[in-house]
N, C-alpha and C positions, 0 to 999 in steps of 0.2 A: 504494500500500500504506500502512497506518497501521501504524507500531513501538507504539503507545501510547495511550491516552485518561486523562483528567479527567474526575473525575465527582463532583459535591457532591449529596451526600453519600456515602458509606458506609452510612452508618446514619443512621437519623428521629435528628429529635434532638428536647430542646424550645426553644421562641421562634420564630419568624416563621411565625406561625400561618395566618394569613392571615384568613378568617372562620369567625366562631361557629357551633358549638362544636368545636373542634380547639385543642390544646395545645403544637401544636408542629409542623414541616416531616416528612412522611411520602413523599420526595422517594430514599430511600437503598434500598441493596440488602440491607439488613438493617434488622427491625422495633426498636421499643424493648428486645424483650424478646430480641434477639438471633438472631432466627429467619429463613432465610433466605426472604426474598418471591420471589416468581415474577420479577418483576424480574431479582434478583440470580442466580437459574437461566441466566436471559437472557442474562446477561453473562458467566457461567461458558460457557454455549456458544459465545460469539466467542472467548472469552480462552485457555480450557484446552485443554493437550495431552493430559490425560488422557479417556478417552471417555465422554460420558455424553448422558445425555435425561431430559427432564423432559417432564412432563403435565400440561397446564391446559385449562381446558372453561369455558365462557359460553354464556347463549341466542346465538343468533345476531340480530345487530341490522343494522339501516341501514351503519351505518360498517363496509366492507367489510374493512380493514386489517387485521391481525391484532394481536389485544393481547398487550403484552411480560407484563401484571398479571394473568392468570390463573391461578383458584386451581385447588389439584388435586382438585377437589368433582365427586361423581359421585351426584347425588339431583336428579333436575329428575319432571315430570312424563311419565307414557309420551307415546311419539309425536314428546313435543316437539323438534321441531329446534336442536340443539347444536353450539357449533363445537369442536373440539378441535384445541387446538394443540402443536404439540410443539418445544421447544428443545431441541437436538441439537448435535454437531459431528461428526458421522455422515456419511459421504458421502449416506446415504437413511433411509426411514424405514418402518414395516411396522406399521400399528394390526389390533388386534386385541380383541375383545369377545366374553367368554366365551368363547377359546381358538378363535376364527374370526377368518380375514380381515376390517378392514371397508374398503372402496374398494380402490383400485391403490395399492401399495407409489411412495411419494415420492419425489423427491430434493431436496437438499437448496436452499431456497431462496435463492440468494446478492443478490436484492432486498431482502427485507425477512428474511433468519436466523431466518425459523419457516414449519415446514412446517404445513400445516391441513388438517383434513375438517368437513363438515357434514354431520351425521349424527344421524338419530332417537334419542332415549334411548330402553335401554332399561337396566334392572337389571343389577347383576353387576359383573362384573369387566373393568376396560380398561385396554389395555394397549397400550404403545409400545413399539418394537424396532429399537433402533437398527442401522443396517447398512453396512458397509462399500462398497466397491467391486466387490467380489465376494461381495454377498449374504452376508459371514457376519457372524453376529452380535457386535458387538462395547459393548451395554449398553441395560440394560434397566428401564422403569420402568413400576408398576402403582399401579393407586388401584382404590379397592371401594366402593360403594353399601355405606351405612348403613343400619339402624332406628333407633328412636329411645333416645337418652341410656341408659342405663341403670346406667353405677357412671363411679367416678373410678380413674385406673389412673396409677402412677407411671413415666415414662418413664425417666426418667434422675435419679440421687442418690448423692450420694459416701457414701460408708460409712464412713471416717473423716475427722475434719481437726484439726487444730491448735488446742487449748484457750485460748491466748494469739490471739482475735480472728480465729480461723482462720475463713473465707467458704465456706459450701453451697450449692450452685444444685441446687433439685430442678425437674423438667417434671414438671406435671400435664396430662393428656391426659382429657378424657369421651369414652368407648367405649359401642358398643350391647351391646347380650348377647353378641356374637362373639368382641369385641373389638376390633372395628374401628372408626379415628378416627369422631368425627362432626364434621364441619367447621361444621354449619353450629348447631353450638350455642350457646348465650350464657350458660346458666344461670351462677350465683352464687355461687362456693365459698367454704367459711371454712375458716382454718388456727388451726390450736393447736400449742400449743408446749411440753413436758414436759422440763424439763431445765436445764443451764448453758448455754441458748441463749435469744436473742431475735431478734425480725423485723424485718429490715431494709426490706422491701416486698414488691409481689407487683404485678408487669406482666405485662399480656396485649399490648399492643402498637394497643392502640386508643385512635389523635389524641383522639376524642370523647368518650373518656369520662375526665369531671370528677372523679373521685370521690377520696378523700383515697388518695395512693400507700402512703403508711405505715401504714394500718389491717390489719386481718385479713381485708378480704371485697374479694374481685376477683370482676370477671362476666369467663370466660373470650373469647375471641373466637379464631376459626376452631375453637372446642373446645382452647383449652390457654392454660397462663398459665406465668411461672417464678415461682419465690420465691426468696429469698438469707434464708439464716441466718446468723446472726454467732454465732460461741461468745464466753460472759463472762468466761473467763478462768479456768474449774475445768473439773477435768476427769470424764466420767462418759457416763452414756446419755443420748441427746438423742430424745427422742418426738416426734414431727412426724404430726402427722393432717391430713386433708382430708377436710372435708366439703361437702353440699350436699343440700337438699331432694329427693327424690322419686329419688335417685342413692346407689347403693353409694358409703360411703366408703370410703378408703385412707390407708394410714401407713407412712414408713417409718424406722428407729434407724440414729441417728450417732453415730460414737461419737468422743469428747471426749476428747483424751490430748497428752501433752506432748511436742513432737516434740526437745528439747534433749537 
């Protein structure tokens, strides 16, 4: 039995980059921008007592192992043969596509701690179902086929914070017309700023890309970036917009006030 594990990193960091062009070790269970990687799913399925599943998909290749790095990305071409893996602590596991079966319900794999199917793409919706010992359901994870790009949508933004230097982290997410993530977009958002606030940066979490951290235009990756504001030390309404070419923009008001 192991009580424990070490693991360097937690999180990417930057320095020992390795080779050009990467900025930094992309080796942690958390991205730059604080997001958690497929990885660190991984390791929530050995580690936690609470119950869950995650969902990840790749072509299927040569190397038959199952990958710990899969994203939860559900856009390949029809037909194409897909592996879908799922990190569980589930006694089994129960896939499903467009509210069907797909293969024989799993259990859990105590070789390699991910259960797997290869299986045709097709559109829609897929889904994992995690299962006890006696079949009952005890958690559950879904990802959805995208179109393409179509606005910027705010996931997550504190509403107020501290005028004395107080710190905002907003999530930007690009969604199709639906609404649903698009993982696999890169476009180029700009931010603006209206208010007793300034930008402190804006990471997506991508080793590769060189570009100044501190400016206003980040290219997202898997489709989302975070920003951090810093208030200047007055207090009032803080306007925060996001924009991007050829993508509905979004904004959202923080509000500035003295917490003493």
């Amino acid at each position: 039995y192991i009580f424990g594990q070490f693991l360097w990193t937690g999180i990417d960091f930057l320095g020992e980059a390795g080779s050009w062009p990467s900025r930094g070790s992309s080796v942690g269970l958390l991205d730059l921008s604080g997001f958690v990687k497929p990885r660190g799913y991984f390791r929530q399925s050995l580690w936690s007592d609470k119950p869950m599943a995650y969902l990840g998909t790749y072509p299927l290749m040569q190397n038959n192992t199952p990958s710990m790095d899969a994203l939860s990305n559900w856009n390949y071409d029809a037909n194409q043969t897909i592996r879908v893996v799922c990190y569980t602590n589930a006694a089994k596991a129960r896939l499903e596509l467009n509210g069907k079966q797909v293969g024989a319900i799993q259990d859990y794999n105590h070789q390699t701690g991910i259960i797997h199917w290869d299986i045709p793409y097709q559109a829609g919706k897929l889904e994992i179902i995690g299962l006890d010992k006696d079949n009952k359901e005890i958690a559950r994870y879904a990802i959805q086929s995208s179109k393409q790009p179509d606005a910027l949508a705010i996931c997550y933004a504190e509403k107020a914070i501290d005028s004395n230097k107080g710190l905002a982290q907003i999530i930007v997410q690009v969604v199709d017309e639906n609404g649903v993530p698009v993982l696999l977009s890169d476009n180029e958002v700009t931010c603006h700023i209206a208010g007793p606030a300034k930008l402190l940066g804006l990471e997506a979490g991508n080793m590769a890309d060189m570009t100044d951290y501190t400016d206003n235009k980040q290219r997202v990756l898997h489709g989302r970036f975070i920003a951090y504001i810093q208030t200047s030390g007055k207090e009032g309404e803080i306007k925060v917009q996001f924009s991007s070419p050829w993508l509905k923009s979004t904004e959202t008001i923080i509000q500035a006030a003295n917490s003493d």
